[in-house]
C-alpha positions as CSV (number, residue, x, y, z in Angstrom):
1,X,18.2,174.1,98.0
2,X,21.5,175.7,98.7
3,X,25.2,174.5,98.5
4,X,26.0,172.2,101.1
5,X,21.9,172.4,102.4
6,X,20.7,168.6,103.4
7,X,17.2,167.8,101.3
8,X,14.0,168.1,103.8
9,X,11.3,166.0,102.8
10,X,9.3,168.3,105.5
11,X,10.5,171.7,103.5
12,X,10.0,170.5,100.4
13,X,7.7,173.3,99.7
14,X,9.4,175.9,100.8
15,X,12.2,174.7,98.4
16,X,12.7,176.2,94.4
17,X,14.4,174.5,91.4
18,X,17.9,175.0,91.1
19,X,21.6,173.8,90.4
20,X,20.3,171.1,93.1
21,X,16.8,170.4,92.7
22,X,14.7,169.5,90.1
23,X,10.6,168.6,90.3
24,X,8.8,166.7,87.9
25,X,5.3,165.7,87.2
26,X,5.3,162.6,86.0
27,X,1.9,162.5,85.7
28,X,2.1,160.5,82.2
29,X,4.8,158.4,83.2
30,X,8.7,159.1,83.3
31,X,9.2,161.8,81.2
32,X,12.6,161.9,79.0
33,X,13.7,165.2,80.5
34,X,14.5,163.1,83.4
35,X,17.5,161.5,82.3
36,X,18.7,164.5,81.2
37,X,18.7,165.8,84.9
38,X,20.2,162.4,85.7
39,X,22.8,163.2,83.7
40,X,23.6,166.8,84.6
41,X,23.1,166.0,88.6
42,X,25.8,163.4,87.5
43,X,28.6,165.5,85.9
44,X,28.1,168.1,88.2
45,X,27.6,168.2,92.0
46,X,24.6,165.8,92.4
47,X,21.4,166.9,93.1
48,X,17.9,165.8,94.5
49,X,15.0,164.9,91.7
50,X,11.2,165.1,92.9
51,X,9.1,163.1,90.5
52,X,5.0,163.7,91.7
53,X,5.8,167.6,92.5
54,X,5.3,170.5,89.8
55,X,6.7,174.2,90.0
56,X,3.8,176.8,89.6
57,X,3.8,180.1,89.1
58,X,6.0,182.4,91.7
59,X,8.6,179.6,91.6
60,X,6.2,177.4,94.0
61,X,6.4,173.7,94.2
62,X,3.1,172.0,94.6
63,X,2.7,168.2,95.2
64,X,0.5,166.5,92.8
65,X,1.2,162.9,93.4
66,X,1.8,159.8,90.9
67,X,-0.7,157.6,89.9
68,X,1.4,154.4,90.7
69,X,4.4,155.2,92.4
70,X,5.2,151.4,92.7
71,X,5.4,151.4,88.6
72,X,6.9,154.4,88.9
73,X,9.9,153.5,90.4
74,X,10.2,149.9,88.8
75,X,9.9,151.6,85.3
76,X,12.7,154.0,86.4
77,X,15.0,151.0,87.7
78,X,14.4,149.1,84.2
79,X,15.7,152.2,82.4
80,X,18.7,153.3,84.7
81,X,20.0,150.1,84.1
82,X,19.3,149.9,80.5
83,X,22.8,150.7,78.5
84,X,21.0,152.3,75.7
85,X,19.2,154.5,77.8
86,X,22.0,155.7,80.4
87,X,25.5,154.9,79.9
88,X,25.8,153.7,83.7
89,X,23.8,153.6,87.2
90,X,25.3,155.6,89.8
91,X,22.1,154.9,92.3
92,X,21.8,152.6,95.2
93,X,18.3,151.3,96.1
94,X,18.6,154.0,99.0
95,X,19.0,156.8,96.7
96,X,15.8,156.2,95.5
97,X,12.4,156.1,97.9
98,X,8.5,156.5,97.3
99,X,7.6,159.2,100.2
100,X,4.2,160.6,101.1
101,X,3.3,164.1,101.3
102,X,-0.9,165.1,102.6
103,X,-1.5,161.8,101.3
104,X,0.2,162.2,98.1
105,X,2.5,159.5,96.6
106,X,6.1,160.9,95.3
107,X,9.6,159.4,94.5
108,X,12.5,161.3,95.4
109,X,15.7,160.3,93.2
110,X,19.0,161.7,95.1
111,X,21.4,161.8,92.7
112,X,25.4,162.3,93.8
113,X,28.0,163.9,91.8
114,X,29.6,160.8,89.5
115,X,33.4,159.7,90.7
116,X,35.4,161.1,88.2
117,X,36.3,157.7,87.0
118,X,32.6,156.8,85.7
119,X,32.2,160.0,84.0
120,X,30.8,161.5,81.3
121,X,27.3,160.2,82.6
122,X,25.1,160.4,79.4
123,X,22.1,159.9,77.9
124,X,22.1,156.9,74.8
125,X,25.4,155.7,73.4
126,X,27.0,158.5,72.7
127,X,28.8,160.5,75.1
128,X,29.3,163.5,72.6
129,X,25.7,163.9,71.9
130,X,24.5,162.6,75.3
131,X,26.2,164.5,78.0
132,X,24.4,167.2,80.2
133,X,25.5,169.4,83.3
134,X,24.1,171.7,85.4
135,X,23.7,175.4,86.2
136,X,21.3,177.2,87.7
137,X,19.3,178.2,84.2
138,X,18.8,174.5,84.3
139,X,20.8,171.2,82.3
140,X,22.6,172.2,79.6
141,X,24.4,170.0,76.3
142,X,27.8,169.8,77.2
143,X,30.2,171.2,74.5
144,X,32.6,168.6,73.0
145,X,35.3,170.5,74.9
146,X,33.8,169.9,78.1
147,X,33.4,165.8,77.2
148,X,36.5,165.5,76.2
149,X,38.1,166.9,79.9
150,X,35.3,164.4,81.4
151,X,37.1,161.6,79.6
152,X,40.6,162.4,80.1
153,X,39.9,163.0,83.9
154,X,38.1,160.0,84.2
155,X,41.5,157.8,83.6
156,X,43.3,156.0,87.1
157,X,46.2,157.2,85.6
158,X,46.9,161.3,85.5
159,X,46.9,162.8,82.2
160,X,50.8,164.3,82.3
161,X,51.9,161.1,82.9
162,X,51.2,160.1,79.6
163,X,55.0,159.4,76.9
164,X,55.3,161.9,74.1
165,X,56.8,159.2,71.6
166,X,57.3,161.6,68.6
167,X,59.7,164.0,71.1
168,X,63.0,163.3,72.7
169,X,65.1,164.9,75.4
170,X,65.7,168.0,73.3
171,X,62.7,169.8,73.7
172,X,63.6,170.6,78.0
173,X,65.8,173.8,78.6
174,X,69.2,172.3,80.4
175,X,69.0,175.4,82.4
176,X,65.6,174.9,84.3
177,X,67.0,171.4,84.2
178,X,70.1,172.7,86.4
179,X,67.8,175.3,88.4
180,X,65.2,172.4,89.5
181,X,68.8,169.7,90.6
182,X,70.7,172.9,92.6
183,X,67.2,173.7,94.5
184,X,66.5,169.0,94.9
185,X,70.6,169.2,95.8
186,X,69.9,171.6,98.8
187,X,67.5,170.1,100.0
188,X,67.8,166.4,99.7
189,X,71.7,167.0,100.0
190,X,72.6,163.4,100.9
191,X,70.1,161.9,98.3
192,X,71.5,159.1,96.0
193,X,69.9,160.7,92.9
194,X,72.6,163.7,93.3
195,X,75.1,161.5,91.7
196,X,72.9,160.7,88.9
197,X,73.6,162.3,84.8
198,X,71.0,164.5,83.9
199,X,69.7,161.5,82.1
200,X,69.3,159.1,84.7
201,X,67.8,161.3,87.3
202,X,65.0,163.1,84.6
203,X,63.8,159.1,84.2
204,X,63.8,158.9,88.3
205,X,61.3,161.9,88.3
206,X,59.2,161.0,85.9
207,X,60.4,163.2,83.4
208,X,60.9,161.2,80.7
209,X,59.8,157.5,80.6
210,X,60.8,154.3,78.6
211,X,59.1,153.6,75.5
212,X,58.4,149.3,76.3
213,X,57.8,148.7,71.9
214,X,61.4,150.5,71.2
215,X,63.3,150.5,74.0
216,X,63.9,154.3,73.8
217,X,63.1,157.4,76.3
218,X,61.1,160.0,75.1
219,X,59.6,162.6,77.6
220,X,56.3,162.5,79.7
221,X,53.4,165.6,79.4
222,X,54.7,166.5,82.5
223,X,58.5,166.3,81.6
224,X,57.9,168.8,78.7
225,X,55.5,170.9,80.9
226,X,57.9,171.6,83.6
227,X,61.4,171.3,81.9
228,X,60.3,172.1,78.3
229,X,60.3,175.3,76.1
230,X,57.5,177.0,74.8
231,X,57.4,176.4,71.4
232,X,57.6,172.6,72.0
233,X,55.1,172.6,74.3
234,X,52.1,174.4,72.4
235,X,53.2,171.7,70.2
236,X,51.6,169.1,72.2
237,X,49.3,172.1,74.3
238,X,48.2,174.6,71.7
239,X,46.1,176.4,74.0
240,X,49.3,176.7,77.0
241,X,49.7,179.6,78.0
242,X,51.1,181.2,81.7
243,X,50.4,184.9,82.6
244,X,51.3,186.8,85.9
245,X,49.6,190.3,86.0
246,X,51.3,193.0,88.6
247,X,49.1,196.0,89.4
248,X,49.8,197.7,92.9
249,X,48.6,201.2,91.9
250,X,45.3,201.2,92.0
251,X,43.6,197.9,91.9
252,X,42.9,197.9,88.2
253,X,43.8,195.0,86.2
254,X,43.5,196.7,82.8
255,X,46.7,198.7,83.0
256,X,50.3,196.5,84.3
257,X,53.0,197.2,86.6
258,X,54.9,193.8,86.1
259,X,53.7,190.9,83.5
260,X,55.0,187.7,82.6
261,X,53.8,185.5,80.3
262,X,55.0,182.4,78.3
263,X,54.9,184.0,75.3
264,X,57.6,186.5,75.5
265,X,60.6,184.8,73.8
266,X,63.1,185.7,76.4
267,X,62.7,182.9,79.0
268,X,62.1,179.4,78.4
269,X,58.3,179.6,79.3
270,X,58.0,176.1,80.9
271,X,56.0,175.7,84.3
272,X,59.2,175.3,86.8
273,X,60.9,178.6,85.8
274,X,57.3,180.3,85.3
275,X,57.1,179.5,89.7
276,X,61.1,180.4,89.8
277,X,60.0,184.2,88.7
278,X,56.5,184.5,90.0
279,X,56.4,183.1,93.5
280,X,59.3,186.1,94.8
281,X,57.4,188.7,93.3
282,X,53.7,187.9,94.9
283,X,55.6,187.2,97.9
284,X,58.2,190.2,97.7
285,X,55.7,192.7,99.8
286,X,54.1,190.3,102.3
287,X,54.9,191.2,106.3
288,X,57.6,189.5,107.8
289,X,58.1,189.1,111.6
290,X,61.2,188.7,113.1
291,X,61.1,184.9,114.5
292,X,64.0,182.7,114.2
293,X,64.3,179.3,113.3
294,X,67.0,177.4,114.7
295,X,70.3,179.9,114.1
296,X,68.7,182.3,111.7
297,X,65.8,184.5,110.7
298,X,62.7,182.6,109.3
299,X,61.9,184.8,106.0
300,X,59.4,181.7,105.2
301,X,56.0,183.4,106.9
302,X,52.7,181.4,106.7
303,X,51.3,183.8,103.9
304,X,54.5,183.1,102.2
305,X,53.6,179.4,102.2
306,X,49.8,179.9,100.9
307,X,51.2,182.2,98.7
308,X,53.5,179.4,97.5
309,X,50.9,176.8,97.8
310,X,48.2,178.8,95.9
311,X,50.3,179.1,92.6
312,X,51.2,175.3,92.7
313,X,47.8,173.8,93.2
314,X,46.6,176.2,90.6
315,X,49.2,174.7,88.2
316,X,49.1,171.4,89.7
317,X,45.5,171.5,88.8
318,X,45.4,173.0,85.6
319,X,43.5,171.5,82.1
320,X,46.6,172.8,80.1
321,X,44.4,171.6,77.1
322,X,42.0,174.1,78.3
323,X,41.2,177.9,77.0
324,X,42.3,181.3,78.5
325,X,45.0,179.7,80.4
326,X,47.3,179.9,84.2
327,X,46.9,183.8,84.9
328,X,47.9,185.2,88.3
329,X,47.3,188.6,89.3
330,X,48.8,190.6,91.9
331,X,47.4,194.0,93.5
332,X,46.2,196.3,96.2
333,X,43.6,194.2,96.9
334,X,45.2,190.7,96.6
335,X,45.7,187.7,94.0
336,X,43.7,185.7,92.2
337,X,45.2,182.6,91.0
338,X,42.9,181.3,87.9
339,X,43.7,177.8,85.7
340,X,41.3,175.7,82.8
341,X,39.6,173.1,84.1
342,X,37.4,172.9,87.2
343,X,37.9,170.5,90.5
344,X,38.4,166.7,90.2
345,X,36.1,166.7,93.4
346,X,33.4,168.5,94.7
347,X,34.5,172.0,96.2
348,X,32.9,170.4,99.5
349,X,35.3,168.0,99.7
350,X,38.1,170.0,98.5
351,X,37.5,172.6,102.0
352,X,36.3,170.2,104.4
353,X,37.9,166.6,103.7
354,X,41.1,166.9,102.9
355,X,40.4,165.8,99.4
356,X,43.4,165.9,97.2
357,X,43.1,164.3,93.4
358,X,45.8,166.9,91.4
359,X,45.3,166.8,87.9
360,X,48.8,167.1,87.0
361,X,49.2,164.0,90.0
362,X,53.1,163.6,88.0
363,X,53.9,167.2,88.5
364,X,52.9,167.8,91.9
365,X,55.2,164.8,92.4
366,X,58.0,166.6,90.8
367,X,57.3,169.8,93.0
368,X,57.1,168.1,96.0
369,X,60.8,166.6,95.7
370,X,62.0,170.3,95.8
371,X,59.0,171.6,98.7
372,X,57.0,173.3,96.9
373,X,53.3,172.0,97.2
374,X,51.4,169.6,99.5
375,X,51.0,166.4,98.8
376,X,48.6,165.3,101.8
377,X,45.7,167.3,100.6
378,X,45.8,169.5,103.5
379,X,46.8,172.2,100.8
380,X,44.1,174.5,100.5
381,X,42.7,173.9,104.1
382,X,46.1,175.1,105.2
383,X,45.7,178.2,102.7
384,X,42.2,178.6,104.1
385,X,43.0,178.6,107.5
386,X,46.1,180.9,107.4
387,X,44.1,183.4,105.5
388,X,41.3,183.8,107.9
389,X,43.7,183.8,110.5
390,X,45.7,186.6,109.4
391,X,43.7,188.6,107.0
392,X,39.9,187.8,109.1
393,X,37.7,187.5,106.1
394,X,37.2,184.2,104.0
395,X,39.3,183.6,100.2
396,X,37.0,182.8,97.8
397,X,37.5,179.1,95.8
398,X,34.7,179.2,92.7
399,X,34.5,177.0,90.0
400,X,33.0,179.0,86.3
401,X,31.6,177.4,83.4
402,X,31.2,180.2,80.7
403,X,31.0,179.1,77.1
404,X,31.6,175.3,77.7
405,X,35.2,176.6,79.1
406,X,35.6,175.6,82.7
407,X,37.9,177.4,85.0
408,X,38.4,177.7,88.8
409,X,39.7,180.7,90.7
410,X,41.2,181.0,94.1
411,X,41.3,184.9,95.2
412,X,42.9,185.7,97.8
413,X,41.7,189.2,99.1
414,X,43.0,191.4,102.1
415,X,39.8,192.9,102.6
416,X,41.3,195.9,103.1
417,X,43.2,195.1,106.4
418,X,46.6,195.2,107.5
419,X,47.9,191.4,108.1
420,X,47.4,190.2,112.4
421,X,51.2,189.7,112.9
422,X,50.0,188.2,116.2
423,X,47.4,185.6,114.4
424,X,50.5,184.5,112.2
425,X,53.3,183.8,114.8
426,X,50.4,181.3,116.4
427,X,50.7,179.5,112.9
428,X,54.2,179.0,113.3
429,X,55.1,175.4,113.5
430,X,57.5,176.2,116.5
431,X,58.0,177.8,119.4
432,X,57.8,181.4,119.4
433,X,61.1,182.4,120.6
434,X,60.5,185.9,120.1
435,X,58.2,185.8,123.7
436,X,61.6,185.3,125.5
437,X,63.7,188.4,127.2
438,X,67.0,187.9,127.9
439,X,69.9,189.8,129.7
440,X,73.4,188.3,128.5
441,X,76.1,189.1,131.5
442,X,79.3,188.8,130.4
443,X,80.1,185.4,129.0
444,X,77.4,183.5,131.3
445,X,74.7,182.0,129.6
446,X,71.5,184.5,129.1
447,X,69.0,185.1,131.9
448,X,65.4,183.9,130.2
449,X,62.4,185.7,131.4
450,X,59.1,184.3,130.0
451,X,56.5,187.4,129.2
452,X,56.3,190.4,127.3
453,X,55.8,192.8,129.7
454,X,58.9,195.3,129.9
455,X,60.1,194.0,133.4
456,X,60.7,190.5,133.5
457,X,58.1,188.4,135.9
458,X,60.2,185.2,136.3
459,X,64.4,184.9,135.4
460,X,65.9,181.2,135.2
461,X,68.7,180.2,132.7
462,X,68.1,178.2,129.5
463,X,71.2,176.1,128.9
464,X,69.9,175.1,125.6
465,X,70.3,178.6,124.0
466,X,73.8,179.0,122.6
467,X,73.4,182.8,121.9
468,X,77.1,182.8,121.0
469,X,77.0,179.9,118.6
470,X,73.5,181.1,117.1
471,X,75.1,185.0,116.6
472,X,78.5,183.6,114.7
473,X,76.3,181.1,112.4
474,X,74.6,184.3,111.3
475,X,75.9,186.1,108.1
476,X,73.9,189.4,108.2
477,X,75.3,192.1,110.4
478,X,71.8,192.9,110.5
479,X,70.2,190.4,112.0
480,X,72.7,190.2,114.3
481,X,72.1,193.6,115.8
482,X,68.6,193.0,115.5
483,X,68.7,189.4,117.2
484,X,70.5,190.7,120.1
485,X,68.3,193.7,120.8
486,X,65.4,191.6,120.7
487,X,67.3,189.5,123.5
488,X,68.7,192.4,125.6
489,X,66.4,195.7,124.6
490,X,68.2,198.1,127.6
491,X,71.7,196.9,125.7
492,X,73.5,200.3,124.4
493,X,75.5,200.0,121.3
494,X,79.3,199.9,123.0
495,X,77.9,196.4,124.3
496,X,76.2,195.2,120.9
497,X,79.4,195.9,119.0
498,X,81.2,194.3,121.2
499,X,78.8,191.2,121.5
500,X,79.1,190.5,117.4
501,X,82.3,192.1,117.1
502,X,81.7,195.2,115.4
503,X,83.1,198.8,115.2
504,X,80.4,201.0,117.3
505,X,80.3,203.2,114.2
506,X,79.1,200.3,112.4
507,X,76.5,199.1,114.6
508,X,75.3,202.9,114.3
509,X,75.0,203.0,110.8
510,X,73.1,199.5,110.8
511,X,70.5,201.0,113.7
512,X,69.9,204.4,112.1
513,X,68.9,202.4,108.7
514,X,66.3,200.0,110.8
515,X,65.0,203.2,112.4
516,X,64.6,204.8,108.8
517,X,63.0,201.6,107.4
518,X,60.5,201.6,110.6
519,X,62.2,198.2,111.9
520,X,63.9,199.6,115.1
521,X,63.0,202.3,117.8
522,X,63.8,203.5,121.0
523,X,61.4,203.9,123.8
524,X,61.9,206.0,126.4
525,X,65.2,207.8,127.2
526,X,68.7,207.5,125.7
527,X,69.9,206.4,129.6
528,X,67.2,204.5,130.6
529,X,64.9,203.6,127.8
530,X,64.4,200.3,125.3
531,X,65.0,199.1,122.0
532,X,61.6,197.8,120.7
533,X,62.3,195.5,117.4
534,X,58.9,196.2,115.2
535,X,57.4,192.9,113.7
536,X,54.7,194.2,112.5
């Protein structure tokens, strides 16, 4: 059976043993291999068990039958729900049925993937020595490293929201402090919390929490992750660690162009500033088309966002207890965006329902309040969908565990295409404006033809564009010029200085550098032709 593949009774023996299948003879009764499966389909991503059925040679499955599938199953109900068997029972009565293949008796056990909150799933009383996964070599004893994530997933309340009694206010760097309030002050400008102290409005965010035994604040996991310094963090996190990786020669990761990592000494190396250098630079080469939202350019493209998005669910969702640590890497061929720990849901859920169940639930709190990360779960669908959209081939979301380390990795690859400027204006969340032509006449308002062929097909006005208003709200001469070329493309340059209120020379100088930079060019003649405005 594959991923995502609904169990057939009918094709059972077509089917082989694998990450999601497992048959058993059970000739002798239940064997104790069983609830190891049990356990493994449990912690992993459920499974189907076949007990009456037996892999031959050439990885065939052959029906034997049971003896007495009625004792069969009641012997199997006794022990599920026997605590010193199996630490829990995560099986309705439907989950488990007697069928009948050629006249053979068999039980088919369908075993779903344990909600985090009941997990580990093990065998005895134990969870250390008890606790099994699943590969495709078969179940596996899960290393004490990969128990221990189980249990700290497994509680209501998020891990980083959890006080760090023996530290105090000290340990956070007052200038990512300052960074994160300017970015919450511009965009929540009339929010109360913007007359807060420092003090006061790190408690509102969940930085720092009070202690109810002494009546003092002290700082949450996530406080000291996002606002902390290094040193004081590996404190608490010995194996943190953040690592961007720039290689735009050749595809290579093995030699750098750009790296940043935690460990450098000359930054604070907490998780806010780590996203206040990384994010411009996986973002600094990305097309950008010339739409405008409202009075100005939109800069904020749709890859920017998944860009954006990709780097804070990876953090967002990080086991910062884990090995090998955050690393992003940049090249060529795209990113990759790699954190500890695997998915608190299924990866099925994760691309299809909307699931959303952030690790760090405290920190993607914190990031929200200044934009950055979804907090309706819609995050990587929206990453999903952009990508095939612009790029037309499929990122890649995989889940790894090598060593008893779990890690997940989102890769994001260009499959060696040029971005479909077209495909990303659809994903726009406004009206594309750029679809208008208009001829200004004097100081009437602009003639609006709907179209993008080079003669217009149908002229009315449109009262509600200000053109006027929109170019003196602007503060690039640049965009300016190229704003009202885009509006009038058979303007010559006397009548574009004269519209923004520019020298000609200067309105020359600004063209010849948009020609040179492949922004700008004319088509046709000097007399009669067009200005085309490239977006692509």
């Amino acid at each position: 059976m594959k991923r995502g593949e609904t169990f057939s009774l009918e094709a059972l023996t077509t089917y082989k043993e694998g990450a999601r299948l497992e048959a058993k003879s059970a000739r002798g009764g239940l064997p104790n291999s069983l609830w190891e499966t049990y356990s493994a389909f449990a912690n992993s991503d459920g499974g189907v068990i076949v007990l009456g059925v037996n892999e031959k040679e050439r990885d065939r499955l052959v029906v034997e039958g049971l003896a007495d599938v009625r004792k069969t199953l009641k012997d199997f109900w006794n022990m599920i729900n026997n605590r010193q068997k199996v630490s829990s029972n995560i099986l309705t009565d439907s989950m488990v049925t007697p069928e009948t293949i050629d006249g053979k008796d068999i039980l088919v056990i369908k075993v779903p993937r344990a909600e985090r909150t009941s997990r580990p799933v093990y065998i005895g009383t134990d969870p250390r020595t008890g606790t099994y996964r699943r590969n495709f070599e078969g179940d596996y004893h899960c290393t004490l490293e990969e128990v221990s994530l189980m249990i700290r997933d497994s509680s209501l309340v998020t891990d980083d929201n959890r006080l760090l009694t023996d530290l105090d206010v000290s340990v956070f760097c007052p200038e990512t402090i300052k960074s994160y309030r300017n970015i919450f002050k511009l965009i929540r400008q009339n929010h109360l919390w913007n007359n807060e102290d420092d003090a006061m409005f790190l408690r509102r965010i969940g930085a720092v929490r009070e202690d109810k035994d002494t009546g003092k604040f002290h700082p949450t996991a996530a406080g000291l992750l996002m606002f902390g310094y290094e040193y004081e963090i590996t404190a608490i996190f010995p194996n943190y660690f953040l690592d961007y990786q720039e290689n735009r020669t050749n595809g290579i990761y093995a030699r750098w162009t750009d790296r940043i990592t935690s460990q450098s000494g000359d930054w604070s190396g907490n998780v806010f500033d780590f996203i206040l250098k990384v994010i411009p630079k996986l973002q600094a080469d990305l097309k950008v088309p010339f739409m405008f939202k409202g009075n100005y350019r939109d800069e904020d493209t749709p890859l920017h966002k998944s860009v954006r998005e990709a780097t804070v669910n990876m953090l967002a969702n990080a086991d910062f207890y884990g090995r090998r640590g955050v690393v992003v890497q940049k090249s060529a061929e795209g990113f990759k965006f790699a954190n500890p720990g695997s998915m608190r849901v299924s990866l099925d859920e994760v691309l299809q329902d909307s699931a959303s169940d952030p690790r760090n639930g405290v920190m993607m709190k914190m990031l929200a309040m200044v934009e950055y990360g979804e907090r309706a779960g819609s995050g990587l669908q929206g990453i999903f969908k952009t990508w095939r959209s612009v790029y037309h081939c499929d990122p890649k979301l995989e889940v790894s565990t090598s060593g008893g380390v779990d890690r997940t990795t989102l890769t994001l690859g260009f499959g060696g295409k040029q971005p479909d400027i077209t495909a990303m204006k659809q994903l726009y969340a406004y009206p594309v404006e750029e679809d208008w032509q208009v001829s200004m006449v004097n100081d009437s308002l602009p003639e609006v033809a709907y179209g993008r062929s080079p003669e217009p097909v149908e002229s009315r006005k449109r009262e509600d564009v200000d053109w006027k208003e929109r170019i003196g709200e602007m503060k690039s001469n640049k965009d300016k010029v190229l704003y009202v070329l885009s509006l009038n493309p058979s303007m010559n340059l006397e009548a574009v200085a004269e519209t923004i209120g520019m020298s000609r020379i200067g309105v020359q100088k600004i063209v010849g550098k948009l020609k040179e930079e492949g922004i700008l060019y004319r088509e046709g003649s000097n007399k009669s032709g067009r200005w085309v405005v490239r977006d692509d």
